[in-house]
Each structure stands twice: as structure tokens, then as C-alpha cells.
N, CA, C and O of each residue as an XYZ file, in Angstrom:
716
protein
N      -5.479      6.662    -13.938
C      -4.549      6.088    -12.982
C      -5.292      5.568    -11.759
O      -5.081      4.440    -11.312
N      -6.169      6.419    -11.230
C      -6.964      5.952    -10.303
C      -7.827      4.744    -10.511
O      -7.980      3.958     -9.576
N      -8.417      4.536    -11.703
C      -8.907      3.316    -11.902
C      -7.879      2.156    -12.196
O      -8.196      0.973    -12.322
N      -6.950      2.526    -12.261
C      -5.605      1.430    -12.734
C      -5.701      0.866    -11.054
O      -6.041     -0.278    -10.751
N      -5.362      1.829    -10.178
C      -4.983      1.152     -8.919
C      -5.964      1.033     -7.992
O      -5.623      1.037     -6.809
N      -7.701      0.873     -8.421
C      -8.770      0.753     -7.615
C      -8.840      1.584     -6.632
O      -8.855      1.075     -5.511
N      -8.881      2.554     -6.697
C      -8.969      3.300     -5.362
C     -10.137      3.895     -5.634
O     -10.629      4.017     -6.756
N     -10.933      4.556     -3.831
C     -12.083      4.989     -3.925
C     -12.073      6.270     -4.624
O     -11.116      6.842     -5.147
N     -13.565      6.705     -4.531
C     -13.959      7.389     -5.513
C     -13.711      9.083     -5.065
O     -13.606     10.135     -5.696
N     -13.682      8.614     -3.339
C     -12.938      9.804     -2.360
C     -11.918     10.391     -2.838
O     -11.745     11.608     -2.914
N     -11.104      9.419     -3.226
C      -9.450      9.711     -3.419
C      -9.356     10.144     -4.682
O      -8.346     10.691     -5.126
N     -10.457      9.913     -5.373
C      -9.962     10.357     -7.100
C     -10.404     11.914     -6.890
O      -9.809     12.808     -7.492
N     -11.996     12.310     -5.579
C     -11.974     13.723     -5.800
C     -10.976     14.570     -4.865
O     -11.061     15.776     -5.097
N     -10.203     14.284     -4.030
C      -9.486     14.739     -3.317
C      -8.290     15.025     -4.207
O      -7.603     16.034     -4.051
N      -8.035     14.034     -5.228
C      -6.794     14.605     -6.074
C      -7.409     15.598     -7.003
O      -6.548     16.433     -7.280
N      -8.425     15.829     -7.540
C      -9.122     16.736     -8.213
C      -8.877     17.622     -7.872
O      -8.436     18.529     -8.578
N      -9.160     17.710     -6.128
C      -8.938     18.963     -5.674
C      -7.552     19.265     -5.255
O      -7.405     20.485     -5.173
N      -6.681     18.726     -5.015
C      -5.355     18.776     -5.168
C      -5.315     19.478     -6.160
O      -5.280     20.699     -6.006
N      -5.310     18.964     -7.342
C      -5.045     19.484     -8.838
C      -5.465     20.611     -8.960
O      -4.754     21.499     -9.431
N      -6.617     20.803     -8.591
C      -7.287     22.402     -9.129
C      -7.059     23.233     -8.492
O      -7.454     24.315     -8.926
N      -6.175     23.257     -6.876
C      -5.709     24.018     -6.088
C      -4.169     24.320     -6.430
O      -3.728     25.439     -6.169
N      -3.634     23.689     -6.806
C      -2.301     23.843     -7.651
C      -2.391     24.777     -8.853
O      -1.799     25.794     -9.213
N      -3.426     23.975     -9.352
C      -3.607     25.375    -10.710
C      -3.629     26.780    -10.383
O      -2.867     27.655    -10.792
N      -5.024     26.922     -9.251
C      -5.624     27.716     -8.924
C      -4.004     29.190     -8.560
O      -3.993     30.386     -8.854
N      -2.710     28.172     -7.721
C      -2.260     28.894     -7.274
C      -0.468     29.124     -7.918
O       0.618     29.454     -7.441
N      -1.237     28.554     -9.778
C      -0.012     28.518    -10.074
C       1.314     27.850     -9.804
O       2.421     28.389     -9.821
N       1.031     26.624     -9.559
C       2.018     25.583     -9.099
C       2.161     25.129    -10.413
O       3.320     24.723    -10.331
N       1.780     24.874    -11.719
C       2.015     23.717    -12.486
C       3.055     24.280    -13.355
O       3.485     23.293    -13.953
N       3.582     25.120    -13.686
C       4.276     25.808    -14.611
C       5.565     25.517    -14.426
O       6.250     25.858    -13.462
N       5.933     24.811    -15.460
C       7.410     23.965    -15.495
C       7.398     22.747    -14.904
O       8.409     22.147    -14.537
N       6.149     22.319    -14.790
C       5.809     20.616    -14.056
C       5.100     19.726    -15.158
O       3.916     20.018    -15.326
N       5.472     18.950    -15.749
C       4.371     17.846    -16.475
C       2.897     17.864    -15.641
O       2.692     17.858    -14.427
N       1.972     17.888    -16.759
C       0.723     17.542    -16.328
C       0.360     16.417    -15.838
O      -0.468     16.258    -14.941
N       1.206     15.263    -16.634
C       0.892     13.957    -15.738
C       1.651     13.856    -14.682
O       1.275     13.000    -13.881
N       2.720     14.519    -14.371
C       3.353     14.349    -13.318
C       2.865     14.770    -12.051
O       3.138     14.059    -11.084
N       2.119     15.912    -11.867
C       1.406     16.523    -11.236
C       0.366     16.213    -10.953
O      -0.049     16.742     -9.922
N      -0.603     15.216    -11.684
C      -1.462     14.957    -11.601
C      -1.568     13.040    -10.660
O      -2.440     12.435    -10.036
N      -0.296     12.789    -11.037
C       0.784     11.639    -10.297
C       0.678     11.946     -8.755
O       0.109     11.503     -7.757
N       1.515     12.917     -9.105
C       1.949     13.040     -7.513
C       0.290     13.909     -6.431
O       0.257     13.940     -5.201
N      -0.679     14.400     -7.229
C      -1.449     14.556     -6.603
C      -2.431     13.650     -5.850
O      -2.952     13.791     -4.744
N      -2.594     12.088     -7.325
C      -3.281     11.097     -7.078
C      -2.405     10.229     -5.752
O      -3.073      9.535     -4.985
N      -1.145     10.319     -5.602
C      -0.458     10.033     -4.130
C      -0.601     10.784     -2.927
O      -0.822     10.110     -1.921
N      -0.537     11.827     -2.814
C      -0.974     12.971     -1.785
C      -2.194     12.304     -1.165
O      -2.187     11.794     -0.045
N      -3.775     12.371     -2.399
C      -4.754     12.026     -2.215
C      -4.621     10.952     -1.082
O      -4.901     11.061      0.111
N      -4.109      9.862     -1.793
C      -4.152      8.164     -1.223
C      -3.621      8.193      0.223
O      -3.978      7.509      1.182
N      -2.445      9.393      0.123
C      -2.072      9.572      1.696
C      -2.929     10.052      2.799
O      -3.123      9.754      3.978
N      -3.355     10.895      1.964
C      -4.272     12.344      3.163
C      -5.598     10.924      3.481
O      -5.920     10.673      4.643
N      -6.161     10.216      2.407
C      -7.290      9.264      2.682
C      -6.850      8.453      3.850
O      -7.514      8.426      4.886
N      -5.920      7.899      3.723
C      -5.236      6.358      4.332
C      -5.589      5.257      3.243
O      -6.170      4.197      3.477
N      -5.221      5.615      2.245
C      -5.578      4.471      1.054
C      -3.957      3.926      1.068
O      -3.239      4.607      0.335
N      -3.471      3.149      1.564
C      -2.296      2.542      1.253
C      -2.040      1.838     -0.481
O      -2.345      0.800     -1.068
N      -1.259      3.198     -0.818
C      -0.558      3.253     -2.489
C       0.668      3.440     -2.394
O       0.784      4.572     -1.923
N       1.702      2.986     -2.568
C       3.407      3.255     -2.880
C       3.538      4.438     -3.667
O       2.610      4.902     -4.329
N       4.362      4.792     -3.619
C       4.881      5.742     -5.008
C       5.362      4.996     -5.758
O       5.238      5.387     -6.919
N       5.958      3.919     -5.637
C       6.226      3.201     -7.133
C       4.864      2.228     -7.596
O       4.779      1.651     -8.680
N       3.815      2.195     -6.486
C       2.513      1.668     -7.500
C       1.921      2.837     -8.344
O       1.258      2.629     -9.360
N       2.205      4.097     -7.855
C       1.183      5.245     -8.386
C       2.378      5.248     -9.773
O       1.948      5.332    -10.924
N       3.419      5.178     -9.579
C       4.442      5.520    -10.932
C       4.152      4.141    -11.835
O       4.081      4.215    -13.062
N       4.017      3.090    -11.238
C       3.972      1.935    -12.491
C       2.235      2.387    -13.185
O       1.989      1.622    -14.117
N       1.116      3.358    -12.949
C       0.401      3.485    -13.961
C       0.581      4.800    -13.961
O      -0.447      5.470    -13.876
N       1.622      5.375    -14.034
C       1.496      6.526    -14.722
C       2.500      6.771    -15.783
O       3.433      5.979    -15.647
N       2.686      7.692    -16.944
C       3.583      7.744    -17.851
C       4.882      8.795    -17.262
O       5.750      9.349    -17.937
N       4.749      8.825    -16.339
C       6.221      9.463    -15.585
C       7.005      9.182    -14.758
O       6.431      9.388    -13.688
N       8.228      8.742    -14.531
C       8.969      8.356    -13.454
C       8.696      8.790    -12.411
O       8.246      9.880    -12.059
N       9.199      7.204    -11.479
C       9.863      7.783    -10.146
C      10.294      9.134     -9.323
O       9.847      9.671     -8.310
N      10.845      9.288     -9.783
C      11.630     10.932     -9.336
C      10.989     12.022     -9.543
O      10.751     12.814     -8.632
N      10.392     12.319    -11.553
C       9.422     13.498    -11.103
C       8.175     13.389    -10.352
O       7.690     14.439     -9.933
N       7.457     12.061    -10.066
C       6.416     12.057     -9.807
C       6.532     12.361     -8.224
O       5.626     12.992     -7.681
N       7.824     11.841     -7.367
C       8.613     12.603     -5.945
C       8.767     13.497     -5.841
O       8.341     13.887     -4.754
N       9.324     14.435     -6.566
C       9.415     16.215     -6.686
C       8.416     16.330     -6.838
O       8.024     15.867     -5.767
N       7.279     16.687     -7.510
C       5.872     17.122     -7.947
C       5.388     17.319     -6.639
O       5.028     18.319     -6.017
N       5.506     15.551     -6.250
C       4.759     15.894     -4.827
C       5.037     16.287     -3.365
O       4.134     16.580     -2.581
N       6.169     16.276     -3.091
C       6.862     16.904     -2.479
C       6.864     18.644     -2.527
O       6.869     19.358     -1.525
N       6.860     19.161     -4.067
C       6.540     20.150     -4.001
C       4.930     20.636     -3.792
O       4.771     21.761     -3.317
N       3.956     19.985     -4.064
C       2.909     20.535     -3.513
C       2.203     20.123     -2.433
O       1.020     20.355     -2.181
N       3.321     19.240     -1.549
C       2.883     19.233     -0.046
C       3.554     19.863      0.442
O       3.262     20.205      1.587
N       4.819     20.354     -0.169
C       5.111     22.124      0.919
C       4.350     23.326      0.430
O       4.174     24.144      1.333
N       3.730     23.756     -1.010
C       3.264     25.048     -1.499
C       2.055     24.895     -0.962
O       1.625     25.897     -0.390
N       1.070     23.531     -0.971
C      -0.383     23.770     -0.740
C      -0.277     23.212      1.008
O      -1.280     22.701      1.506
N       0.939     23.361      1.794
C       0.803     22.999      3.359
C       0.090     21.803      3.620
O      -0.457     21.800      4.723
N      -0.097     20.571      2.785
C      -0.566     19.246      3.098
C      -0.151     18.956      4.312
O       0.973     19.437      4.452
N      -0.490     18.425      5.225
C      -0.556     17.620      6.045
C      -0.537     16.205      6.287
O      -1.492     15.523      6.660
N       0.798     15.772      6.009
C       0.963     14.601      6.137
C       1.284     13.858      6.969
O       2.031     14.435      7.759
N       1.058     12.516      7.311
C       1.494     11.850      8.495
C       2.617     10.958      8.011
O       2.690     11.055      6.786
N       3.316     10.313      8.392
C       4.391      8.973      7.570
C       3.156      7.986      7.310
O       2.073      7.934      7.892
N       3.583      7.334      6.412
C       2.460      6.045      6.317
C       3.087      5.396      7.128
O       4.260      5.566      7.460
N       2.106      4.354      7.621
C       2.036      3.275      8.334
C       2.155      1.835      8.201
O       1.253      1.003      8.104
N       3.165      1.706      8.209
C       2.839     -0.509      7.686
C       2.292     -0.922      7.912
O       2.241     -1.826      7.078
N       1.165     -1.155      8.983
C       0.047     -1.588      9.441
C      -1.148     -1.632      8.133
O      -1.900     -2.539      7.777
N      -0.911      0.015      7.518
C      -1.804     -0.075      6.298
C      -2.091     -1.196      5.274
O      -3.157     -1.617      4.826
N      -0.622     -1.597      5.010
C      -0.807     -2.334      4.022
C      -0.862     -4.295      3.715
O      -0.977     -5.102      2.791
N      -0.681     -4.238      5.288
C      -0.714     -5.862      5.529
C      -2.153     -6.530      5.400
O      -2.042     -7.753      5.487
N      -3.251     -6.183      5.250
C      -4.445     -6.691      5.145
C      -4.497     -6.730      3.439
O      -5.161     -7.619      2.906
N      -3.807     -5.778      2.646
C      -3.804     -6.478      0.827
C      -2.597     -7.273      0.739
O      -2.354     -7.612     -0.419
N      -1.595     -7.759      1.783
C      -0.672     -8.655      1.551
C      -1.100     -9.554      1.492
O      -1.181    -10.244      0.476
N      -1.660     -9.913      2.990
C      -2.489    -11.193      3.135
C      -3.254    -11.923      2.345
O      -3.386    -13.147      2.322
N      -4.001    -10.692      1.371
C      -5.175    -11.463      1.253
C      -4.030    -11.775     -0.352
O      -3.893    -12.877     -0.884
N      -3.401    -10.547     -0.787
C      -3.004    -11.721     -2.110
C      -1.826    -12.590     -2.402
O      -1.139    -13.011     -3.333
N      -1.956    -12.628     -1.181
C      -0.657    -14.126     -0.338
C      -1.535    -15.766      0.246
O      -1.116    -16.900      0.476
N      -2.960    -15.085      0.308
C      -3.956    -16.298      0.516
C      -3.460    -16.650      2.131
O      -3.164    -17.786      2.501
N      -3.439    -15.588      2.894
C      -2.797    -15.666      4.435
C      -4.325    -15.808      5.301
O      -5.407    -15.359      4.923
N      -4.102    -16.408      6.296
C      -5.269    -16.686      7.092
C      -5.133    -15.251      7.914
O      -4.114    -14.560      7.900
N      -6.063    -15.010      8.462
C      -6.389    -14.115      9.220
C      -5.478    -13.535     10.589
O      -5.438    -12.396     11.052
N      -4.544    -15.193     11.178
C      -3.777    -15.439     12.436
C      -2.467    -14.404     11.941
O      -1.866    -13.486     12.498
N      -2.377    -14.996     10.737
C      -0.929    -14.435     10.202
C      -1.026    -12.593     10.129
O      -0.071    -11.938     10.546
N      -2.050    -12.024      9.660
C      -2.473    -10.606      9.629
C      -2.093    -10.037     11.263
O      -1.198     -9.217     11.467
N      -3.069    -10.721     12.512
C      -2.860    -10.594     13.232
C      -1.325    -10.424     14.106
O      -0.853     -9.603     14.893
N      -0.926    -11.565     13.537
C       0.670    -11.818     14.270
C       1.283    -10.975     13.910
O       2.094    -10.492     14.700
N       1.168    -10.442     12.596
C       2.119     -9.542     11.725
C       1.890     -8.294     12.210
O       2.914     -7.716     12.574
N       0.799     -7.652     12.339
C       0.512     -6.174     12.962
C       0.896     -6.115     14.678
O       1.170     -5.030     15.189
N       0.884     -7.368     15.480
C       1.404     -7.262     16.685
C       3.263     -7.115     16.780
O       3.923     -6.554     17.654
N       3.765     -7.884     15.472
C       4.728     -7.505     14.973
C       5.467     -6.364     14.757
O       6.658     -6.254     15.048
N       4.882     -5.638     14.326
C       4.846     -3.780     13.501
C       4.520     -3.601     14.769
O       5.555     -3.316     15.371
N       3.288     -3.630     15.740
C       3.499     -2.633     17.334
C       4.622     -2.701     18.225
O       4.924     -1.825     19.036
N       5.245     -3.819     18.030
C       6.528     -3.859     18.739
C       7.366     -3.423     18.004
O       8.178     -2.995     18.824
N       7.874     -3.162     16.800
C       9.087     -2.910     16.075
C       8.814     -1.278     15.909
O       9.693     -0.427     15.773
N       7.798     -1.117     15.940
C       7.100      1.053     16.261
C       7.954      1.119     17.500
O       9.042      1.694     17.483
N       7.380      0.424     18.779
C       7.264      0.568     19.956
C       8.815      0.333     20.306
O       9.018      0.171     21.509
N       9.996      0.283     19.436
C      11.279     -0.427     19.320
C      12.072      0.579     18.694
O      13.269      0.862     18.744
N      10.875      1.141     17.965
C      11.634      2.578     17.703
C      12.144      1.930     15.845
O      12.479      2.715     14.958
N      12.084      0.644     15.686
C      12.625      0.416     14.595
C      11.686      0.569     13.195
O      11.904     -0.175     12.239
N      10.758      1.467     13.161
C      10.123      1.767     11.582
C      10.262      3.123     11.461
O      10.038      3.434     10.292
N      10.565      4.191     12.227
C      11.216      5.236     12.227
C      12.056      5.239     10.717
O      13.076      4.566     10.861
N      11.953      5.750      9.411
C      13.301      6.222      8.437
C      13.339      4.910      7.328
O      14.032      4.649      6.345
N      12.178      4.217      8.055
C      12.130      2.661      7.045
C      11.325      2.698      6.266
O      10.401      3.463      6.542
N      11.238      2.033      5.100
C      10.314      1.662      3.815
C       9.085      1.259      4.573
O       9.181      0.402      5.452
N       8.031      1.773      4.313
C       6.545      0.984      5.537
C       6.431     -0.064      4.365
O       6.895     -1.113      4.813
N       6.047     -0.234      3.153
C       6.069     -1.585      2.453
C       7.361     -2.506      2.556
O       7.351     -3.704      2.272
N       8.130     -2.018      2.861
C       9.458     -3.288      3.303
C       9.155     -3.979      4.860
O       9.167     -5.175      5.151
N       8.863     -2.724      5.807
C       8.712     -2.924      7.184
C       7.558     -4.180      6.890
O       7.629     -5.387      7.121
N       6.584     -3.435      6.342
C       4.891     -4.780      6.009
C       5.580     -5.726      5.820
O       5.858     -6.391      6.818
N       6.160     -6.193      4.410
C       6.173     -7.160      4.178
C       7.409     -8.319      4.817
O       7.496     -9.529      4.605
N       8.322     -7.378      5.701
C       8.858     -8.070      6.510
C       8.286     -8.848      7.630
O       8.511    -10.024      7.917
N       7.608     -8.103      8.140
C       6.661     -8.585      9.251
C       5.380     -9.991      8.655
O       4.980    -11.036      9.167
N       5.166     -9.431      7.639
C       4.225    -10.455      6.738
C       5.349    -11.684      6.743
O       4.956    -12.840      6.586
N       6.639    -11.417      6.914
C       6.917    -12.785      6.618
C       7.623    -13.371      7.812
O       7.952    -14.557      7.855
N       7.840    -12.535      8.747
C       7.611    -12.824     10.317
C       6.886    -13.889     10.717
O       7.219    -15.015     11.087
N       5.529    -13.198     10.546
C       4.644    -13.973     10.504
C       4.281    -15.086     10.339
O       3.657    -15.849     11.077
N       4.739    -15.213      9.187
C       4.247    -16.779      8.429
C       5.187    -18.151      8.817
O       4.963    -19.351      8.662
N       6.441    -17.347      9.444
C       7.297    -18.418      9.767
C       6.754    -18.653     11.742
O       6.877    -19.719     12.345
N       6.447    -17.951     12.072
C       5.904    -18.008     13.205
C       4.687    -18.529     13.506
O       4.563    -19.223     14.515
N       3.473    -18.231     12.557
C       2.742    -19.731     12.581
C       2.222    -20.629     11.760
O       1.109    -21.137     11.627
N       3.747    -20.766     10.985
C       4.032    -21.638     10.381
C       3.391    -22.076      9.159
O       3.208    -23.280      8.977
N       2.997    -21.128      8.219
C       2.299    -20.887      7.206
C       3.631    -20.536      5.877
O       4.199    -19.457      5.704
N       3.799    -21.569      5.254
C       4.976    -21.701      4.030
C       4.670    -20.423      3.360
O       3.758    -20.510      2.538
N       5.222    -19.221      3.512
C       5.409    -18.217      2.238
C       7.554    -18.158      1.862
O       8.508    -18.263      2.633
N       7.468    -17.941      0.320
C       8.828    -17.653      0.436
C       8.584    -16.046      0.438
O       7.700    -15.211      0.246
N      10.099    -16.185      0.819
C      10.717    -14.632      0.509
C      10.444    -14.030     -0.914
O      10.238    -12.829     -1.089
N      10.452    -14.467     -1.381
C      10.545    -14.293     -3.189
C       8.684    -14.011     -3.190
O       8.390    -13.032     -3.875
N       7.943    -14.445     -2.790
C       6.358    -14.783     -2.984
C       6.219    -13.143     -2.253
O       5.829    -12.142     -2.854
N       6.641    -13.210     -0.855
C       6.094    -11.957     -0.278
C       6.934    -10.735     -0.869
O       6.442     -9.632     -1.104
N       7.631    -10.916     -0.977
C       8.640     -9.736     -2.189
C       7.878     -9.244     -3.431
O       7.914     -8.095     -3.871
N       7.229    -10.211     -3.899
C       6.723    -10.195     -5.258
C       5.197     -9.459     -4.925
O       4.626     -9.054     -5.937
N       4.497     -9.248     -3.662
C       2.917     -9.023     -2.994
C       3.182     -7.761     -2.859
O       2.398     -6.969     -3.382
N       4.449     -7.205     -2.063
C       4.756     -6.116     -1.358
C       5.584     -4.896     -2.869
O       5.531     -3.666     -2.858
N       6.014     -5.456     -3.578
C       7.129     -4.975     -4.514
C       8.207     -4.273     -4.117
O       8.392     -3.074     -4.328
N       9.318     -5.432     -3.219
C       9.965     -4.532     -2.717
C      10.795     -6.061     -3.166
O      10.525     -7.025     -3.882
N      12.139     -5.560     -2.139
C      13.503     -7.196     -2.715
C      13.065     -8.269     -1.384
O      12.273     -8.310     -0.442
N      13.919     -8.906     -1.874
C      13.613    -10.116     -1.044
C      15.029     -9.710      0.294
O      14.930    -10.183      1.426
N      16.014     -8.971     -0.032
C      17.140     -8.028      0.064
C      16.161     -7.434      1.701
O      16.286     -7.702      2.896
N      15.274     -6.589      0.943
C      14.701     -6.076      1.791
C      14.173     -6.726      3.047
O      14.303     -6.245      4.173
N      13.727     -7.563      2.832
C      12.373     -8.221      3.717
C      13.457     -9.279      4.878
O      13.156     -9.557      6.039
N      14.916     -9.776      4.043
C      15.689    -10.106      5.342
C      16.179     -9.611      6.018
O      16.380    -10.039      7.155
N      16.767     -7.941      5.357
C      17.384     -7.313      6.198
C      16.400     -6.858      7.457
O      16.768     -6.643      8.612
N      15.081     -6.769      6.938
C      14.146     -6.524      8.200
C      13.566     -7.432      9.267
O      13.186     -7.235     10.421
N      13.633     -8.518      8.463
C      12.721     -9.355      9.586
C      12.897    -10.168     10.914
O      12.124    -10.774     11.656
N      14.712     -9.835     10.889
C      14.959    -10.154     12.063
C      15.194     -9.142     13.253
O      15.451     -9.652     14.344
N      15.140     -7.883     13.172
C      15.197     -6.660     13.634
C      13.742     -6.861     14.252
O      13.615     -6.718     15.468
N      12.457     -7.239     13.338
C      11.744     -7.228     13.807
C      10.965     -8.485     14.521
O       9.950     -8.289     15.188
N      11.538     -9.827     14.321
C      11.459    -10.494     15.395
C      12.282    -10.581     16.614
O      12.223    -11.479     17.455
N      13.006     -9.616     16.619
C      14.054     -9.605     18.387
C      12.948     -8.218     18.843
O      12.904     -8.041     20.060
N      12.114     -7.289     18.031
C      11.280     -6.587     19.059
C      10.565     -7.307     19.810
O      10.413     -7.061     21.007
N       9.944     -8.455     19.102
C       9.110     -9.341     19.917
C       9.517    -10.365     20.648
O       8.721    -11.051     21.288
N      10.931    -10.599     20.630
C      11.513    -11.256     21.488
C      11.951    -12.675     21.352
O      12.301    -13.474     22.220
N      11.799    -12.862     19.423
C      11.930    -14.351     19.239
C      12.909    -13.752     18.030
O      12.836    -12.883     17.162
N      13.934    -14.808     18.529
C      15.221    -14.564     17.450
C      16.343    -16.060     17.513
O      17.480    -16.224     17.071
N      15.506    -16.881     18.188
C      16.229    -18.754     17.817
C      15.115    -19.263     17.488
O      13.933    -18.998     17.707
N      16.040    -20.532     16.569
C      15.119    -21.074     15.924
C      14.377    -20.874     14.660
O      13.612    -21.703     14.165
N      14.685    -19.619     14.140
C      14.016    -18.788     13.036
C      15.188    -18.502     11.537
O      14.800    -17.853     10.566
């Protein structure tokens, strides 16, 4: 799985050790092995700052959505992980680049996300919806043609998504005519 979704070589031993600390303490019993081993390779990507979805870690793994959420959920309360919320900021530099976005647009977009934090509005939100809303903030702001459908399709989230956000998050920054 880890080689499915390129991640460093950090993150593959950090889920190792995830995994073998679960064993160690009797967590796996009545859990799928791949499921566990799912939701550890997500933990990992979190505790790193490797920006991975749970539905990218579930599209290469052979277990759903949901157990691969319980799994890990349960062994970031039994093994006391330490987690932070992810961050949308994380993931706008692999939007960009496989959106073919210039560098301005990255920029605009993360000054974007500091005001819509600073707005209080990514609080309880999807951080890949928040990204790729702002990603498309962005592009209409300097004026770089992406559709909705294109950045929907980068981010894997709806296109649903990315409108209901992106005007929330252009009135943080203070532009909401014309758009």
C-alpha cells in the first residue's frame, strides 16, 4: 500500500511500528489484518505530515472506508497517538503540481487557507475539500482556467464540495464580486 501511494520510507517504518505495537499490546483481535495495517499506514502519514486521505489509503487497500476509520481511530485512542487535525495547506503543493498550476496560484491559495483558519472557517471541514477549494480560489483570482470538475478530479472530492467552499473562503479574504 505504501508503495501504491509513494510515500517515504519514514512512513512505511513508522507504520511498522504502529503495527507491531498493536500486536505487541493485543489490539488486533477481532480486527482484519489489512485493516489494521490500513489504518496504521494512515496514522503513520499523519504523525509524518505526509498528506494521504483516508479514502486515498482505502482506494489501495482491500478494505473499506469505515473499517479502515474504526481500526484507526481505535489505535489512536489504545496506543495514545498524538494527533494534530491535518492541515489544507498540506496538500495544495500535489494539487498544483498535478493541475500544472504555476507557483502564484500555490501561493494565493495558501494565503487563502490563512485567512479562512484565521476566519475560523476550516475548523470541522474536509482539509482536501477546504485545499481544493482554495486551489480553485485561486485560479479564478489569477486567472488561470481550471474547472471545477478538473480540481475535483486532483483533490477527490465533488465539485458539490469545492463550491460550497470557495466562496466562504473568498469573503475571508475579502473578495466576493465579480467572482
Amino acid at each position: 500500500m505504501a508503495s501504491a501511494l509513494g510515500v517515504p520510507r519514514s512512513v512505511r517504518e513508522v507504520a511498522s511500528v504502529i503495527q507491531r505495537r498493536a500486536g505487541d499490546v493485543d489490539l488486533l483481535r477481532g480486527r482484519s489484518v489489512e485493516g489494521v495495517a490500513s489504518a496504521a499506514l494512515y496514522a503513520a502519514c499523519r504523525l509524518d505530515g505526509v498528506p494521504r486521505s483516508l479514502d486515498e489509503i482505502t482506494g489501495v487497500s482491500r478494505v473499506g472506508r469505515t473499517e479502515t476509520g474504526r481500526a484507526y481511530r481505535y489505535l489512536a485512542r489504545e496506543l495514545e497517538l498524538e494527533m494534530e487535525p491535518t492541515d489544507p495547506r498540506a496538500y495544495l503543493r500535489r494539487y498544483c503540481s498535478d493541475l500544472d498550476l504555476p507557483e502564484r496560484v500555490e501561493t494565493r491559495a495558501r494565503g487563502i487557507l490563512d485567512a479562512a483558519a484565521e476566519a475560523g472557517l476550516l475548523s470541522g471541514r474536509s482539509p482536501t475539500g477546504s485545499a481544493a477549494a482554495a486551489t480553485y480560489a485561486a485560479c479564478l483570482l489569477c486567472e488561470e482556467k481550471r474547472s471545477q470538475a478538473a480540481i475535483a478530479e486532483a483533490a477527490g472530492v465533488s465539485e458539490v464540495t469545492i463550491r460550497n467552499r470557495y466562496r466562504e473562503h473568498l469573503g475571508a479574504v475579502g473578495v466576493l464580486d465579480g467572482v
